[in-house]
N, C-alpha and C positions, 0 to 999 in steps of 0.2 A: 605629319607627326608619326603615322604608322612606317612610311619608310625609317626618319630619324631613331625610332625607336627601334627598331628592326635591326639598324646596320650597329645600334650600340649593342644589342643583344640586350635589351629591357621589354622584360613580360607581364602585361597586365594580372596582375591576378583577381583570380575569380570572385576572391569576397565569399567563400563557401567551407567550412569546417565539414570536417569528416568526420563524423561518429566513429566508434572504435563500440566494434561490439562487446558485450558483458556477458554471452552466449558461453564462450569457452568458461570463463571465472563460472558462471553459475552452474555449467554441468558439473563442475570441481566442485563445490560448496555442495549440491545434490547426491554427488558420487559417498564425497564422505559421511553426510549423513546416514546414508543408508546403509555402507559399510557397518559404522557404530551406532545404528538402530536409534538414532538418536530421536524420532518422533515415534517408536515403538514403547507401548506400555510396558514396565520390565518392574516388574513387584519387589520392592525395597530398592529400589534406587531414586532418588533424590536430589533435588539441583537445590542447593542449599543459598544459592545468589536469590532465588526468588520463595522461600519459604513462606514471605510474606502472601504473595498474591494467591485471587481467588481460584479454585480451580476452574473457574468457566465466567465470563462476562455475565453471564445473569441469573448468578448464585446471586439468590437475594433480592434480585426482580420481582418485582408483585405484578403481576399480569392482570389480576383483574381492578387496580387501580388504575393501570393502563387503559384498560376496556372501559372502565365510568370515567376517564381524559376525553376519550376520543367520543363518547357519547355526548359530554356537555360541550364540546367543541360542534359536533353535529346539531346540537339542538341551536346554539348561538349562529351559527349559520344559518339554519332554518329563516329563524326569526332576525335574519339581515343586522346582527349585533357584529360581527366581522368573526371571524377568524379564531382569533386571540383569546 
């Protein structure tokens, strides 16, 4: 079979895809940022797409309701009640 295939000039193929790196695109996408300061704080400028959102994930996180979670989670453990 490898002769027959050989003298038709048919080549197995390998069954393996090549990644294409995203290296070159993101130092492009990093380059422009920087040029326009775009993750630099700049006092009155405003991205008005996102006016709604918060300014930080845990504006408004209660931490010490967090801390009495993980306490009654500890004590239920304790006392082999599971987990939950």
């Amino acid at each position: 079979m490898k002769v027959f295939d050989s003298s038709l000039s048919v080549f197995k193929r390998s069954g393996k895809h090549i990644k294409k790196s995203a290296a070159n695109d993101i130092e492009k996408i990093v380059k422009e940022l920087v040029v326009n300061k775009a993750l630099t704080h700049t006092p009155g400028r405003k991205y008005n797409f996102y006016s709604n959102m918060k300014p930080s994930i845990l504006c408004g996180f209660n931490l010490q309701k967090m801390f009495n979670w993980i306490s009654d989670r500890k004590k239920h453990m304790i006392f082999n009640r599971g987990a939950c």
